[in-house]
N, C-alpha and C positions, 0 to 999 in steps of 0.2 A: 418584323417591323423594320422600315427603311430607316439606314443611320443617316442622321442631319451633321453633315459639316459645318463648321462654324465660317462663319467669312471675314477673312480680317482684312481692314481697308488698310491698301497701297501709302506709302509717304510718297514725299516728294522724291528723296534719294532714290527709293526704290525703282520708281518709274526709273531717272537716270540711270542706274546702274542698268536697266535692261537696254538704254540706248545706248552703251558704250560704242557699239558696234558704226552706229553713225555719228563718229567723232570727229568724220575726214570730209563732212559736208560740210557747204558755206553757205553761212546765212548773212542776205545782203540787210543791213542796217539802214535806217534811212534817222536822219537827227532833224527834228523840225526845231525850228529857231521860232516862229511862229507862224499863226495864220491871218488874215484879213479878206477885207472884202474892198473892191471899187467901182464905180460907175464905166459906163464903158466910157464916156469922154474922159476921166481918166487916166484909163488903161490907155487909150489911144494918144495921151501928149506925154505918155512916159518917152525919157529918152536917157541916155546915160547921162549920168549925173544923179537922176531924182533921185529923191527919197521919198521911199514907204514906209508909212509908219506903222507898225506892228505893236499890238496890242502888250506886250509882255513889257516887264520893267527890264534896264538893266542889274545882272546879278539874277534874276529867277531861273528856275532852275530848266534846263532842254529836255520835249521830248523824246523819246527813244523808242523807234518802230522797228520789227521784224513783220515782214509781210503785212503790214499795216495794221496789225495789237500794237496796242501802247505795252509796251513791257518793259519800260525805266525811266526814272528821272537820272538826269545830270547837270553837271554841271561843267563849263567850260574852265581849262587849264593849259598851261602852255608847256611843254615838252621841247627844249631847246628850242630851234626854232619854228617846231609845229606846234598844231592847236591837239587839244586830247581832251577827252572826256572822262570826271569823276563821278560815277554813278552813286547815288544820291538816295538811289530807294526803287527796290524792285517791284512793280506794282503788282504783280498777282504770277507767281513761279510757276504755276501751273498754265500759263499762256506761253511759258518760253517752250513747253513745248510740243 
């Protein structure tokens, strides 16, 4: 009689600890502020100065892309005299990776 192995499901650590080895790649992020739409006449009397108005309030929280998965919220902070992000809520760990 064939012996049945049992299968025990993966965590999340686990996966990670078997990617230690890819801890020296980079992954470019990309932070959307938000998104919109415009007509093309529009698009076409933009000029510097304008303003677009984007759907989000201020204070809501930024999305956070790797390769285009949403994989965080944040929120904006300022670091001396740079901007930085406090990440807020990681939305599904198994897309980071």
């Amino acid at each position: 009689m064939a012996r049945k192995s049992a299968v025990v499901p993966l965590t999340f650590e686990d996966v990670i600890g078997d990617l230690i080895f890819f801890k020296e790649l980079v992954v470019p992020l990309s932070i959307e502020l938000g998104r919109t739409v415009v007509d093309i006449q529009t698009f076409l009397d933009l000029e510097p100065g304008s303003i677009i108005e984007l759907p989000k309030s201020a204070g809501e929280t930024l999305d956070v892309y790797a390769r285009n998965y949403l994989i965080m919220k944040a929120e904006v902070t300022v670091i001396e005299d740079s901007f930085g992000l406090r990440i807020t809520e990681i939305t599904n760990p198994w897309k980071r990776i």
